[in-house]
ROVOTOR-549687 format. One record per residue (C-alpha): residue in three letters; residue number from 0; x, y, z. Coordinates in Angstrom, 2 decimals. Example, Ala and Ser with C-alpha at 12.3 -4.5 7.8 and 13.67 -1.06 7.14 Angstrom:
// residues 2
<site "ALA",0,<12.30,-4.50,7.80>>
<site "SER",1,<13.67,-1.06,7.14>>
This chain:
// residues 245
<site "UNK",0,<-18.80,12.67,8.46>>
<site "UNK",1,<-20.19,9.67,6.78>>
<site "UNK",2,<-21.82,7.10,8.28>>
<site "UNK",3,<-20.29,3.54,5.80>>
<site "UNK",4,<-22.57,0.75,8.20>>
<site "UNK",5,<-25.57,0.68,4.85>>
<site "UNK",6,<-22.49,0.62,2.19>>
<site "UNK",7,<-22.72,-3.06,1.64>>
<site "UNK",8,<-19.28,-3.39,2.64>>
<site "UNK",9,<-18.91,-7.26,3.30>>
<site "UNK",10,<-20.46,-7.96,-0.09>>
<site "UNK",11,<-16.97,-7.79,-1.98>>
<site "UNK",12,<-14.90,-8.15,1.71>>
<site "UNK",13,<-11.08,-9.15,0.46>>
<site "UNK",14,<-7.85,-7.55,0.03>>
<site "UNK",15,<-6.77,-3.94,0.69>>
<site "UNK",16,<-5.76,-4.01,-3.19>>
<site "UNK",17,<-9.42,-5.35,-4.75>>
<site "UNK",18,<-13.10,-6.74,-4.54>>
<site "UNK",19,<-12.41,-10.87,-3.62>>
<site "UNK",20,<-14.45,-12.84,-5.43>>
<site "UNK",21,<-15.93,-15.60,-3.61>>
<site "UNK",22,<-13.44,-18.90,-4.18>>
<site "UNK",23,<-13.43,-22.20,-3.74>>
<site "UNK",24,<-15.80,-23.50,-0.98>>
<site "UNK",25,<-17.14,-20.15,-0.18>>
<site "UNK",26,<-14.42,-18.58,1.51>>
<site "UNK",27,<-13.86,-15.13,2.19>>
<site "UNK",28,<-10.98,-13.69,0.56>>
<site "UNK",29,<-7.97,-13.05,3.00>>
<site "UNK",30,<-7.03,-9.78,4.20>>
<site "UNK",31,<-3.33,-10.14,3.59>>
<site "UNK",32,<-0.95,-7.31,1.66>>
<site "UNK",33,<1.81,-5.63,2.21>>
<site "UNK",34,<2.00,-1.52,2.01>>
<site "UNK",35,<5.59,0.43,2.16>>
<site "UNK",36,<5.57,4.27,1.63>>
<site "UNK",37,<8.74,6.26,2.73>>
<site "UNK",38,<9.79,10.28,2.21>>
<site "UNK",39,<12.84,11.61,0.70>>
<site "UNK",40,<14.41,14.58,-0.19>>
<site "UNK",41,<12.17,16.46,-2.42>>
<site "UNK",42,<8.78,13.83,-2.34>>
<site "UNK",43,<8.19,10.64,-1.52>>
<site "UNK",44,<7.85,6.98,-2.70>>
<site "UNK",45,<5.21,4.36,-2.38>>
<site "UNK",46,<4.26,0.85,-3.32>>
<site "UNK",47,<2.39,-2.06,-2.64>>
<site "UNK",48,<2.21,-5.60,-4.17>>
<site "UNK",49,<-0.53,-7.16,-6.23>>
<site "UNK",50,<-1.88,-10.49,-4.69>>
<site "UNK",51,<-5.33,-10.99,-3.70>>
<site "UNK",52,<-6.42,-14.33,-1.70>>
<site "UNK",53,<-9.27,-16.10,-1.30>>
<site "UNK",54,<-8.35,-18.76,1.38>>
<site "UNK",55,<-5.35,-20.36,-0.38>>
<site "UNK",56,<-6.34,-19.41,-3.75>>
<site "UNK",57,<-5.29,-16.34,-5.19>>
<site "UNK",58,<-8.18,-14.53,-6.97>>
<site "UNK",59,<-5.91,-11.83,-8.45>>
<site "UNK",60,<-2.18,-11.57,-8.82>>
<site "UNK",61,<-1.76,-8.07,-10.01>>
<site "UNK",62,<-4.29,-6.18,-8.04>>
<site "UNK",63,<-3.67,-1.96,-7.93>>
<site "UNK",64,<-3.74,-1.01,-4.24>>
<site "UNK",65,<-2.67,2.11,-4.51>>
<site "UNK",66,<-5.78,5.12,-5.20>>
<site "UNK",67,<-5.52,8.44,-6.42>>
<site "UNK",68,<-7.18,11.26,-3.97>>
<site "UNK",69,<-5.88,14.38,-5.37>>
<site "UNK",70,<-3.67,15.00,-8.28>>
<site "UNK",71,<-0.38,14.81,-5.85>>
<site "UNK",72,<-2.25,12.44,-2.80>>
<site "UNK",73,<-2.62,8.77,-3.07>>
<site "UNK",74,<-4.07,6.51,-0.66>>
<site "UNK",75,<-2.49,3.12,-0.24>>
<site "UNK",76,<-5.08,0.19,1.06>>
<site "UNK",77,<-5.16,-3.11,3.26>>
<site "UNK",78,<-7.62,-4.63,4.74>>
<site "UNK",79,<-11.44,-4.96,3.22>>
<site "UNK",80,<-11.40,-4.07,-0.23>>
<site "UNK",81,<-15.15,-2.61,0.03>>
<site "UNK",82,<-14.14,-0.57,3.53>>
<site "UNK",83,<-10.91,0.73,2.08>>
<site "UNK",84,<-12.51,1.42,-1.37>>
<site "UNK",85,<-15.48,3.38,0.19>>
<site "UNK",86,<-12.91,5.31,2.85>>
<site "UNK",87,<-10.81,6.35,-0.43>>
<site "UNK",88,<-14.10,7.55,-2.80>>
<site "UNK",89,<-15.45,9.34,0.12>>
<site "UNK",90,<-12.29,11.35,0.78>>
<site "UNK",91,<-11.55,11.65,-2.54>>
<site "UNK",92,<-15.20,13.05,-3.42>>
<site "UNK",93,<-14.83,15.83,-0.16>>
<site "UNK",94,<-11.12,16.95,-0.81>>
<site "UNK",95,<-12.83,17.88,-4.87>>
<site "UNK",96,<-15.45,19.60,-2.62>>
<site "UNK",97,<-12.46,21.53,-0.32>>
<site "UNK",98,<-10.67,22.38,-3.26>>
<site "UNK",99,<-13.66,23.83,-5.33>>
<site "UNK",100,<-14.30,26.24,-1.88>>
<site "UNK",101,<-10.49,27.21,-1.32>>
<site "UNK",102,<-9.50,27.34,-4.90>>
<site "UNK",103,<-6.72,25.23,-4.31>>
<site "UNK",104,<-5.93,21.87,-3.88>>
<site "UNK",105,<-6.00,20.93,-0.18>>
<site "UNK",106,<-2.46,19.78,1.67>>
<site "UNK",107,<-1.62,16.04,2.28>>
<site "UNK",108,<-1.91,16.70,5.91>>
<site "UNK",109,<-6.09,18.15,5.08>>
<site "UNK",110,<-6.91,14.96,3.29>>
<site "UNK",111,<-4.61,12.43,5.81>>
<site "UNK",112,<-6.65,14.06,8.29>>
<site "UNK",113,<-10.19,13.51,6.72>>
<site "UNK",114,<-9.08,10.17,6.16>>
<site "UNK",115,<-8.71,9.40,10.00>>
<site "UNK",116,<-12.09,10.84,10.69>>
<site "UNK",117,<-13.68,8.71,8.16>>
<site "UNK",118,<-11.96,5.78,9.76>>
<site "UNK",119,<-12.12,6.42,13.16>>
<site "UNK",120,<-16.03,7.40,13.61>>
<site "UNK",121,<-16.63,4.21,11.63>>
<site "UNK",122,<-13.85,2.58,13.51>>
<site "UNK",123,<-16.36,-0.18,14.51>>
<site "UNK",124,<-17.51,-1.28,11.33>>
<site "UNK",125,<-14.51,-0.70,9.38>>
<site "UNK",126,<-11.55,-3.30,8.67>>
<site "UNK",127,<-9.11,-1.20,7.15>>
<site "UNK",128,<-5.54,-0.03,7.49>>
<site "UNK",129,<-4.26,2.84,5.47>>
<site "UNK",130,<-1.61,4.95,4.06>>
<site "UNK",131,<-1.47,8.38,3.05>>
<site "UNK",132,<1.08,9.36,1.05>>
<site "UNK",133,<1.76,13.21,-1.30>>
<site "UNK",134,<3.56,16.00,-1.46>>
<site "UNK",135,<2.67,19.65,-1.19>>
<site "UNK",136,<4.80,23.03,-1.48>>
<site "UNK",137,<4.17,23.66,1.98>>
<site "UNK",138,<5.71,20.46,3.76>>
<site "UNK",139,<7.29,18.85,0.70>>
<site "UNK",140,<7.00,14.69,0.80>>
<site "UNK",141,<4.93,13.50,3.73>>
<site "UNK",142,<3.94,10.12,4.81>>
<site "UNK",143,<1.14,9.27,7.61>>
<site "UNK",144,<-0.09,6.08,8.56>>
<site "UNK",145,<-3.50,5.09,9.71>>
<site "UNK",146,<-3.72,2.21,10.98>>
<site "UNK",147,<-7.16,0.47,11.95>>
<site "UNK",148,<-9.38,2.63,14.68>>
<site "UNK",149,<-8.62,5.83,12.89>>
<site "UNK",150,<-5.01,7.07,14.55>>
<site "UNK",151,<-2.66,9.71,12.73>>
<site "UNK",152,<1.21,9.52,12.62>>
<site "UNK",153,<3.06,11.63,10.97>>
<site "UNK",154,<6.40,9.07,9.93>>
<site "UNK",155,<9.38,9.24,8.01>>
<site "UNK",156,<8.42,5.96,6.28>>
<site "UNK",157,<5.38,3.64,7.17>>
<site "UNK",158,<4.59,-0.02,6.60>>
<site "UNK",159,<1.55,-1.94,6.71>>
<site "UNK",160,<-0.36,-5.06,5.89>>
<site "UNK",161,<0.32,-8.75,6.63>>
<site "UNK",162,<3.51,-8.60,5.20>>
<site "UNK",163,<4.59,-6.03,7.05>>
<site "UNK",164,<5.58,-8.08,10.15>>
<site "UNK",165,<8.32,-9.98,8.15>>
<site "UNK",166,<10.12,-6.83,7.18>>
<site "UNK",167,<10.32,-4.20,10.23>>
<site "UNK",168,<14.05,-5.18,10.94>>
<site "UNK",169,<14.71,-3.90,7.29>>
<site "UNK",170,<12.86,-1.12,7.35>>
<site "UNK",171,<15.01,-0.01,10.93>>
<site "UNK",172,<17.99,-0.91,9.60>>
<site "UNK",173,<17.68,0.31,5.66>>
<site "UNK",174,<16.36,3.33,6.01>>
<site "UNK",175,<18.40,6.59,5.69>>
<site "UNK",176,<17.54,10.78,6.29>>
<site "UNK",177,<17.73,12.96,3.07>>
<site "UNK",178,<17.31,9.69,0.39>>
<site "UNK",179,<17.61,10.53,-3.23>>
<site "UNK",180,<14.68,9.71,-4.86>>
<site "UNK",181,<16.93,6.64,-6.73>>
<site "UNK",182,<17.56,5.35,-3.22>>
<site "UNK",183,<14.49,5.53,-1.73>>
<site "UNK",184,<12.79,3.76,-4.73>>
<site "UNK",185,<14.69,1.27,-4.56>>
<site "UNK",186,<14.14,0.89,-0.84>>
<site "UNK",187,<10.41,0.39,-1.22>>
<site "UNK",188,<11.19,-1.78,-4.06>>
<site "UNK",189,<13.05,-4.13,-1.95>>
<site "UNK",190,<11.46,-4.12,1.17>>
<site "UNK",191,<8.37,-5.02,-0.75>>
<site "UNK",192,<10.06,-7.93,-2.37>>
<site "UNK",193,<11.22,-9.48,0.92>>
<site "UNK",194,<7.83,-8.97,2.28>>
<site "UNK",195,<6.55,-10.62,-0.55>>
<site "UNK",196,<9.11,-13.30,-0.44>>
<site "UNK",197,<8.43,-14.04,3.25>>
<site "UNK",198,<4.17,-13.88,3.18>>
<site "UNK",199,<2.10,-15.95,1.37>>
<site "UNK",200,<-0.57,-13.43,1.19>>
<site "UNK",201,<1.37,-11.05,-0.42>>
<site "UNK",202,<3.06,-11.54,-3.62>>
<site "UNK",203,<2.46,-11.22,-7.74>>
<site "UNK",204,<3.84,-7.88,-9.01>>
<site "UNK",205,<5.28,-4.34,-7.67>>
<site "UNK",206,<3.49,-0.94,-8.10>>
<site "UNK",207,<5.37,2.38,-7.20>>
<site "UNK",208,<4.03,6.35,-6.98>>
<site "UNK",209,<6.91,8.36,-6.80>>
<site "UNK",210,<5.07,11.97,-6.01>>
<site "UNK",211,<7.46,15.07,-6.28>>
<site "UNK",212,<6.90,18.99,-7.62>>
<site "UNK",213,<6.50,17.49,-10.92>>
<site "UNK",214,<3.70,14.85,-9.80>>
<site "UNK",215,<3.28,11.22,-9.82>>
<site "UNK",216,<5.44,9.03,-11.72>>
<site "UNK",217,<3.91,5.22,-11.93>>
<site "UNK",218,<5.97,2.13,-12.17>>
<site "UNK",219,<5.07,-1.51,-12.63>>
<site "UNK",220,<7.13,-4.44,-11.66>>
<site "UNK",221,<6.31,-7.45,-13.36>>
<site "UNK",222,<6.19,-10.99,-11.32>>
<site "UNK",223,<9.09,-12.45,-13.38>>
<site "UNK",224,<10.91,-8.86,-12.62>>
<site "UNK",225,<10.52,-8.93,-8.90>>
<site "UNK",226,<13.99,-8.98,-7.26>>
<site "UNK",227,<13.99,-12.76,-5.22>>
<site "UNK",228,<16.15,-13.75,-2.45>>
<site "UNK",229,<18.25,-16.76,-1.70>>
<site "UNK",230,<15.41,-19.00,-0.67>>
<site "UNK",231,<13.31,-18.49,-3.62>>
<site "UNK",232,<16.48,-19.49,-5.91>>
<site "UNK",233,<16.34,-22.55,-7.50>>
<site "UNK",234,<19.04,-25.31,-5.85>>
<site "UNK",235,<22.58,-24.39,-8.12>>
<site "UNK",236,<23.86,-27.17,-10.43>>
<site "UNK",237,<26.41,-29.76,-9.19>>
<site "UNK",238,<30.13,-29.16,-10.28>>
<site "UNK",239,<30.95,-31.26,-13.28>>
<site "UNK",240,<33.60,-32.53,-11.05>>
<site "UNK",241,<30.76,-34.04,-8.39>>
<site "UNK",242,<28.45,-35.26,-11.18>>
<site "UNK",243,<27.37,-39.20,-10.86>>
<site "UNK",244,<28.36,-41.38,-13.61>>
């Protein structure tokens, strides 16, 4: 398996979601995002958010953090943009070479698999923590989540990301077997906007894959459209009956 220590991977270090330009005093850009992906009945749904920060200046508000592997695999990213980014073209270049060999494409858990390899025999070089998310006939929706040092778990849903630490409670106590596919969009949907209301490295806009027989359906959320919570509100108007003067 590749060796990634000669892929220049510090030279665009930043967010899972994209390369961080260098900001303000030279700081390298933060590692923060937040990752959701969750299975249903019949596929399953994933989503990230966009932000990506340079110390406390955000270099990109509507960064895509979710890559295509496979025509019915995606790869969701946090972490170093370069380590994630070259983790995702490798795989993505040796699941075209598996597929050309078995005339097929290869099954989510094939390409989850390669990329845990990838990850863990670079595990000491690498900052990256990962998502794999598709659908195949054989196992229908399947999530697995790879977090840094190259481990495998096979989960019903998986989270990741700074963000991610706000909203586990949620996750426990939201999530439901045998989801429609409304209901489990809308779970991703909102446990990304309470991540995103609680971090301050994650934030700017919403990006779903739903992934079922009939492939990927793509959904953006814009900032103004992301669903807020109570404290993000602005204070409600007096009563007429309490205003001064």
């Amino acid at each position: 398996m590749a060796d990634l220590n000669a892929c220049g991977r510090r030279a665009c270090a930043g967010d899972g979601g994209g390369a961080g330009a260098p900001g303000a005093g030279g700081a390298e850009p933060h590692t923060g995002t937040t990752i959701v992906a969750c299975a249903y009945a019949g596929g399953v749904v994933l989503g990230a958010d966009g932000r990506v920060s340079t110390g406390n200046y955000v270099s990109n508000r509507a960064s895509n953090k979710i890559m295509q592997l496979t025509d019915s695999i995606f790869l969701l990213r946090s972490g170093s943009a370069a380590d994630t980014q070259a983790v995702g073209d490798y795989v993505r270049f040796f699941s075209e070479q598996l597929a050309g060999e078995l005339g097929e494409e290869p099954s989510v858990q094939t390409v989850a698999n390669l990329v845990a390899t990838m990850n863990y025999n670079n595990k000491n070089n690498l900052v990256g923590a990962l998502l794999v998310a598709g659908y195949d006939e054989a196992a229908g929706g399947q999530v697995y989540g790879i977090p840094i040092g190259g481990t495998i778990v096979r989960e019903a849903w998986a989270i990741d990301g700074s963000g991610s630490t706000y909203i586990w409670g949620y996750m426990d106590a939201a999530w439901k077997p045998d989801m429609t596919r409304e209901e489990a969009e809308a779970f991703v949907v909102e446990a990304l906007a309470l991540a995103m209301a609680r971090d301050a490295s994650s934030g700017g806009v919403i990006r779903t894959v739903t992934l079922d027989k009939d492939g990927p359906t793509h959904r953006y959320i814009g900032g103004n459209d992301v669903p807020r919570f109570h404290e993000e509100l602005p204070p409600p108007a007096p009563p007429a009956s309490m205003a001064v003067g």
